[in-house]
C-alpha positions as CSV (number, residue, x, y, z in Angstrom):
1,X,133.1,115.6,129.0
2,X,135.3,114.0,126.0
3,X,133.0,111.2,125.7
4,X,129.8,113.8,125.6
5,X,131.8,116.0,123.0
6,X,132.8,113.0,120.7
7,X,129.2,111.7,121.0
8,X,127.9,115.0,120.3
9,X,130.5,115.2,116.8
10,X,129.2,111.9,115.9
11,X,125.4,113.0,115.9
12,X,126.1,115.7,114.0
13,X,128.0,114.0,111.3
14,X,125.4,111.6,110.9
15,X,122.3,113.9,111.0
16,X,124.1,116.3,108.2
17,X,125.0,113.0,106.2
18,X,121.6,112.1,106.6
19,X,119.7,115.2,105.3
20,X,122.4,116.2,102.5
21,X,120.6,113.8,100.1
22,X,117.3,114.9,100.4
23,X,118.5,118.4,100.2
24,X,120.3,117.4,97.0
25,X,117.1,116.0,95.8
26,X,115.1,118.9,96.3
27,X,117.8,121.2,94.9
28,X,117.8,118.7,91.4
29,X,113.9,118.6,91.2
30,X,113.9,122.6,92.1
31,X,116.2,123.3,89.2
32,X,114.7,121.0,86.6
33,X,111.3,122.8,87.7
34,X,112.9,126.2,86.9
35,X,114.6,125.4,83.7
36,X,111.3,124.1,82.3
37,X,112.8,120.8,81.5
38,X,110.1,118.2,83.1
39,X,106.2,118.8,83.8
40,X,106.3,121.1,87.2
41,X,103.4,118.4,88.2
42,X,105.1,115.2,88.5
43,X,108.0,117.5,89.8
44,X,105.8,118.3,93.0
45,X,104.6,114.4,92.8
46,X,108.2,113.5,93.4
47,X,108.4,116.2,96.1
């Protein structure tokens, strides 16, 4: 049971490591987008 609950803490720090970045991507691209500072475009390119 200790092993299956470490195992299970380890997944989860890894998949919520793994997908903060991409979020963070997102977010950046999404507020450049609505600040008007880039071509909305090659914002959705990047997407």
């Amino acid at each position: 049971m200790i092993k299956i609950n470490t195992d299970l803490d380890n997944f989860i720090y890894v998949a919520s490591h793994d997908l903060k970045s991409p979020i963070s991507n997102l977010e950046g691209l999404m507020d450049a987008s609505m600040a008007g500072e880039a071509n909305t475009n090659q914002l959705i390119e990047m997407m």
